[in-house]
C-alpha positions in Angstrom: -3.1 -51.1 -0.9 -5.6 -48.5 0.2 -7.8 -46.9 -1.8 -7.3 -43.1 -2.3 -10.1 -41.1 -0.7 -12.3 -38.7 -2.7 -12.7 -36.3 0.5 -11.4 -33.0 0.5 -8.8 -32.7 3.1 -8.7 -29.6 4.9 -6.1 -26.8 5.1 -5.5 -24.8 8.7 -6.8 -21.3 8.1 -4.3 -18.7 6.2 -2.2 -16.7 8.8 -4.2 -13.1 9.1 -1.9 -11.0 7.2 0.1 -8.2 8.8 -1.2 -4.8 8.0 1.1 -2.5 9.4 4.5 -2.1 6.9 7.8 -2.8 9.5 10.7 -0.8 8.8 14.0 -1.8 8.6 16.8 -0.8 10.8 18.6 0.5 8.1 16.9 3.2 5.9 19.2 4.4 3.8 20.8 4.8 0.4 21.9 1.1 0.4 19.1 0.1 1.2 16.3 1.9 -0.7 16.9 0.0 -4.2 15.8 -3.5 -2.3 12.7 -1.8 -0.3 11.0 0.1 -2.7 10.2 -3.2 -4.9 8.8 -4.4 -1.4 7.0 -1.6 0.0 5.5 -1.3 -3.5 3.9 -5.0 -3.5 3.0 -4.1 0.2 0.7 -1.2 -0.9 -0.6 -2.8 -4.4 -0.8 -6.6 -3.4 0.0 -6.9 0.4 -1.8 -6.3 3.6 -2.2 -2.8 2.3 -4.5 -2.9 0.0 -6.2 -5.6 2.1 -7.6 -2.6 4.5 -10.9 -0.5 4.3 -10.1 2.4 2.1 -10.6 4.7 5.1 -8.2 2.8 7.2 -5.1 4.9 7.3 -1.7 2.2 6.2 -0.2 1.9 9.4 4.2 2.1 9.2 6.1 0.7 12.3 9.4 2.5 12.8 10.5 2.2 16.0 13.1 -0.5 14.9 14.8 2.3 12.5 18.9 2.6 13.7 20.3 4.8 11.0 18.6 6.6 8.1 19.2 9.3 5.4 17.9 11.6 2.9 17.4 8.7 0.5 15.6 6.7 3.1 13.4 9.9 3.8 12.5 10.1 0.3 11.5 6.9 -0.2 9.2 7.4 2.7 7.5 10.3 1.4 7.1 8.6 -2.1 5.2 6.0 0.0 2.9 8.9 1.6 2.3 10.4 -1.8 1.5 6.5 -3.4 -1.0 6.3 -1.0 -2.2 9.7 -0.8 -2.9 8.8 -4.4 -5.0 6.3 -3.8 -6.5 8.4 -1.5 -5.3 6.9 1.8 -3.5 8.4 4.4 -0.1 7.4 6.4 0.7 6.7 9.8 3.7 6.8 11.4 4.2 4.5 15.0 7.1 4.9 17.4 9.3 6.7 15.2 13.0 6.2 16.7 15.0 8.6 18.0 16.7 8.3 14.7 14.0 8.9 12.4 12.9 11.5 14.3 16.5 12.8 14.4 16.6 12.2 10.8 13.5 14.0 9.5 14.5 17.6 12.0 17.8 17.5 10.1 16.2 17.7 7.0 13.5 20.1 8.1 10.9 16.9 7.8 10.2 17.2 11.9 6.7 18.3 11.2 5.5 16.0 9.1 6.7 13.8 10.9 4.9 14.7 13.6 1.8 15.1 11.5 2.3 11.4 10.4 2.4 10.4 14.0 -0.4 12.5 15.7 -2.9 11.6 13.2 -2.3 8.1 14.4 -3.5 9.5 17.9 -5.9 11.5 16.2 -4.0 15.0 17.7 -2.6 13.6 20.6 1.3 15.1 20.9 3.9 13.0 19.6 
């Protein structure tokens, strides 16, 4: 029977954790109830709070398919959560949908304001 060694055995290196928040195809009222819980252990305990404090929280939307006002609001209470903790939002390749999404509901420029700070002014 062999003896059981006293050396420390080494673990491979943690994963680097993602830092940009992925959105879902589907933004909407169905889905808001199961995000929110996420997107708010992204920003206290995730890969969000894991960045500079200057660094704005980077939000991937191109994978977006279908949102609506409920999805909307639930991404501006994520602006405003980090805006109070005095970080900012950016938006990258909002779909067609989003974008479609936030002119319906008269959200096109901030959207576009999310989005061009990324570039820092370029046009969205």
């Amino acid at each position: 029977m062999a003896k059981p060694s006293n050396t420390a055995v080494a673990l491979p290196p943690a994963p680097p954790a993602a830092t940009a928040l992925a959105l879902p195809q589907e933004l909407t009222i169905y889905t808001v109830g199961e995000l929110h819980p996420q997107w708010l252990a992204w920003l206290g305990q995730g890969a969000a709070a894991l960045l500079p404090v200057d660094a704005p929280a980077e939000v991937q939307a191109a994978a977006v398919e279908q949102v609506d006002a409920a999805g909307l609001q639930l991404l501006l209470s994520l602006q405003r959560a980090l805006a109070e903790r005095g970080r900012s939002l950016q938006i990258q390749a909002p779909s067609a949908v989003l974008r479609g999404g936030c002119e319906a509901l008269g959200l096109g420029d901030w959207l576009n304001a999310q989005v061009a700070t990324m570039a820092e002014g370029a046009p969205a």
